[in-house]
C-alpha positions as CSV (number, residue, x, y, z in Angstrom):
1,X,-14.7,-39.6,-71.1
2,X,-12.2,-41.0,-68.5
3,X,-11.9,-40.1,-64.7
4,X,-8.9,-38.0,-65.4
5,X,-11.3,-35.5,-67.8
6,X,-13.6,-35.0,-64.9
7,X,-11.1,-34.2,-61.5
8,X,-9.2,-31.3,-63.7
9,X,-12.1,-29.5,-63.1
10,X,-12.8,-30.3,-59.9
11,X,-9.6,-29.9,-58.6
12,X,-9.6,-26.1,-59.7
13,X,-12.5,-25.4,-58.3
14,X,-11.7,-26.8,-55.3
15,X,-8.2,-24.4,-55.3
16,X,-10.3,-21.6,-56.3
17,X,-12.4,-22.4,-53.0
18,X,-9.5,-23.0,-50.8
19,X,-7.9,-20.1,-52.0
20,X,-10.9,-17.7,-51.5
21,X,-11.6,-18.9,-47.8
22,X,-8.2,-18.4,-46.6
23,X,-8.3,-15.1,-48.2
24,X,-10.3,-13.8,-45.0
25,X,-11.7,-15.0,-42.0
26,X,-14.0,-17.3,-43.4
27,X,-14.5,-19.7,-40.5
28,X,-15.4,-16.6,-37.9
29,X,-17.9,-15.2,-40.1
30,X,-19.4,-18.4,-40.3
31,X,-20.0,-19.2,-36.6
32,X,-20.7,-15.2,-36.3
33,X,-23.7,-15.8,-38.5
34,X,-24.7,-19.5,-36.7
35,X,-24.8,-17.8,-33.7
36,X,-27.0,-14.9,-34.3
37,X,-29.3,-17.2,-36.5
38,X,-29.4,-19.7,-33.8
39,X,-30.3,-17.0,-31.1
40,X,-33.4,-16.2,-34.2
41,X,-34.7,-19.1,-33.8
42,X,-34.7,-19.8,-29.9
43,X,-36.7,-16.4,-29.9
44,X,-39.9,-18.2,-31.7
45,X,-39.8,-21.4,-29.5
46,X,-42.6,-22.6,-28.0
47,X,-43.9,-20.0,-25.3
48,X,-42.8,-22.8,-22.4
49,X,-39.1,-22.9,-23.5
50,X,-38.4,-19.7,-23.4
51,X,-36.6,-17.5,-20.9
52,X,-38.2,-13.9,-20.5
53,X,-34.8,-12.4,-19.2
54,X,-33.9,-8.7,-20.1
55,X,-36.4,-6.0,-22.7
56,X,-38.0,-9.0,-24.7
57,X,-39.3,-6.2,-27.7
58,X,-37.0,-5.2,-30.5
59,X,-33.7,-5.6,-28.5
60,X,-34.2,-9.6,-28.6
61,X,-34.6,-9.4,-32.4
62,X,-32.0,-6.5,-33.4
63,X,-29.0,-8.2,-31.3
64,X,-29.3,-11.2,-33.4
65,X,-30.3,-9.7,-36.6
66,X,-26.9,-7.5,-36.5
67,X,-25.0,-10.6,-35.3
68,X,-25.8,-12.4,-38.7
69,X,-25.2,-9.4,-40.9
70,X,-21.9,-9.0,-38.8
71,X,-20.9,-12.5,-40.2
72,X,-22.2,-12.5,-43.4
73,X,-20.1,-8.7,-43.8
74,X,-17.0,-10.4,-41.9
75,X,-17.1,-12.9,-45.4
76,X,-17.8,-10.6,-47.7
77,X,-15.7,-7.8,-46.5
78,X,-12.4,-9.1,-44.3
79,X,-10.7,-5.4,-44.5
80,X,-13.2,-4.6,-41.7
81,X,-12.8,-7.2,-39.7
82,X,-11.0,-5.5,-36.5
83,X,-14.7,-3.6,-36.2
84,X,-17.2,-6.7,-36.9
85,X,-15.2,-8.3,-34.7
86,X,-15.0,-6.2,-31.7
87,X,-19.2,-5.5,-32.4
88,X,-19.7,-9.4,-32.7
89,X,-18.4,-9.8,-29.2
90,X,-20.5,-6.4,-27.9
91,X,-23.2,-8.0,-29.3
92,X,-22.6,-12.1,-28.2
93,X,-22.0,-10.5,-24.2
94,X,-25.5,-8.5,-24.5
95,X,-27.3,-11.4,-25.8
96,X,-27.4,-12.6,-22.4
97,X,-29.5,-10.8,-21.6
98,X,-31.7,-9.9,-24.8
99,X,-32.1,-12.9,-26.6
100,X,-32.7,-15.7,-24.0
101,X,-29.6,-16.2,-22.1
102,X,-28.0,-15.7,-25.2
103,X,-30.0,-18.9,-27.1
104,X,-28.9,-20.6,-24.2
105,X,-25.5,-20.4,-24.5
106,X,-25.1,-21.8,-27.8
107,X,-25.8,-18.7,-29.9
108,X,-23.6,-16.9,-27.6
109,X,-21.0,-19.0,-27.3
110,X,-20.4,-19.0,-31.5
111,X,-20.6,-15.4,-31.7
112,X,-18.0,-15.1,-28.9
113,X,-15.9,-17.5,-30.2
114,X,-16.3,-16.2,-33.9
115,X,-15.7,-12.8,-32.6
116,X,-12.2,-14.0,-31.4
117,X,-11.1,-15.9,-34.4
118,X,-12.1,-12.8,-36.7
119,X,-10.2,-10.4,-34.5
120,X,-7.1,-12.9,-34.5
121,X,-7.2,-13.6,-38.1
122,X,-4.3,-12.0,-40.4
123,X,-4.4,-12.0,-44.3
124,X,-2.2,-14.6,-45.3
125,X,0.5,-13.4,-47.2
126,X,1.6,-14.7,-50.9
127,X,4.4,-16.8,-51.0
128,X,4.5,-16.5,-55.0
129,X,5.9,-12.8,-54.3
130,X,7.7,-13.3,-51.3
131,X,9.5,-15.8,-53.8
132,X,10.2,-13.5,-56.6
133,X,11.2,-10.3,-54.4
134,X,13.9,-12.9,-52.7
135,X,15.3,-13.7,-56.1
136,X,15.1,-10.7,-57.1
137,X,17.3,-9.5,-54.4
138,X,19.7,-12.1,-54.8
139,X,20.2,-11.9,-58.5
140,X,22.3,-8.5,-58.5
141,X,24.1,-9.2,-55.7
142,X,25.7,-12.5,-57.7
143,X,25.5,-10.4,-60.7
144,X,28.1,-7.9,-58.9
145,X,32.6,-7.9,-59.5
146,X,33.8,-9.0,-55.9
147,X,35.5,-5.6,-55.8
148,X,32.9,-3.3,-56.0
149,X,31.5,-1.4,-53.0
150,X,28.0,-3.3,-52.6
151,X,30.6,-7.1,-52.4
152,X,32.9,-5.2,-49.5
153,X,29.9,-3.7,-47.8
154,X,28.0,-7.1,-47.4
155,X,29.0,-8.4,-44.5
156,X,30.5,-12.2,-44.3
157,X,29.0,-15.3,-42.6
158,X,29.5,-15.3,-39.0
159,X,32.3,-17.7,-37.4
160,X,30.7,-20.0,-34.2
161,X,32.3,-18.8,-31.4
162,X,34.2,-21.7,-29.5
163,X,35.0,-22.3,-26.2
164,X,38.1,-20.9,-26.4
165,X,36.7,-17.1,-26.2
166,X,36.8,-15.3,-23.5
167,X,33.4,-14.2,-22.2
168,X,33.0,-13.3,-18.3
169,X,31.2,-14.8,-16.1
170,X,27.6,-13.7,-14.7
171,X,29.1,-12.9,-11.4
172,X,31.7,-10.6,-12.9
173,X,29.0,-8.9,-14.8
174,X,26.9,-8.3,-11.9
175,X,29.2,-7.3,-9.6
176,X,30.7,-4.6,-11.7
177,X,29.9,-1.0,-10.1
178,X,27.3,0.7,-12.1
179,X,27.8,4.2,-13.8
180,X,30.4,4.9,-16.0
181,X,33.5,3.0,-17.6
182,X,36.5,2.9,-15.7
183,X,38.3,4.8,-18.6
184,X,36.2,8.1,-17.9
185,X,36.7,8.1,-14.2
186,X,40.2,8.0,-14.1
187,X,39.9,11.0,-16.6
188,X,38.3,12.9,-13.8
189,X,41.0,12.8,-11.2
């Protein structure tokens, strides 16, 4: 077998990847679910580490816990992500005071941070179908006589206008009276 036999593979896989992650907020789930892990394990540090700040019971275990499935669900399921998002960062600003000052900072820190990346995220779109519907479009308007209707109805390219066009000045236009044309008040008497 030659090298060329063995990166065909690799080099669909690794489009198949690239192709799935973009496809939703990969990167914010990711932190989301660092972050709550991370405040997981501060909770079972050694008894003179830790920070006894806020109900230490099953609030210091359920913030995290959530925080992980948030991320793992922000993967798995990006049509949601508006509301994992918005609950990540709930979650990341109580942490401060449930889980340790938040894993000290750390843990709350990536969830916040994930939080904000999942909620700013968009779907990218596909440029394959952008790029049909556009020629598409444009085939049966070449396709169509220059005297039909749809030819006169399309409107023409637009000339630069030179500096030989008269525009008025910004003084004229604000020190025109306001209210209505000139026309209408003369009507008026």
């Amino acid at each position: 077998m030659t090298a060329g036999q063995h990166t065909a593979p690799a080099a669909g896989v690794r489009a198949r990847w690239r192709h799935w992650r973009r496809a939703r907020p990969f990167t914010a789930g990711l932190l989301i679910a660092l972050g709550g892990a991370e405040m997981l394990v501060t909770l079972r540090a050694p008894l003179g580490v830790l920070l006894h700040v806020g109900p230490q019971g099953l609030a210091a275990y359920l913030v995290p816990a959530i925080l992980v499935i948030c991320g793992v669900l922000l993967i798995t399921t990006p049509q949601q992500r508006v509301f994992y998002a918005v609950l990540s960062l709930v979650l990341g600003l109580v942490s401060w005071l449930t889980s340790n000052l938040g894993g000290f900072l750390v843990g709350m820190l990536l969830a916040l941070v994930g939080g904000a990346l999942a909620f700013a995220w968009t779907p990218v779109k596909q440029r394959a179908a952008h790029a049909e519907t556009a020629s598409a479009e444009a085939a049966p308007a070449e396709a169509t006589p220059a005297g039909t209707a749809a030819a006169a109805t399309a409107p023409g390219p637009r000339e630069p206008v030179g500096s030989s066009a008269p525009t008025e000045s910004l003084d004229a236009l604000l020190s025109a009276e306001p209210g209505p044309p000139r026309h209408t008040r003369a009507e008026r008497g």
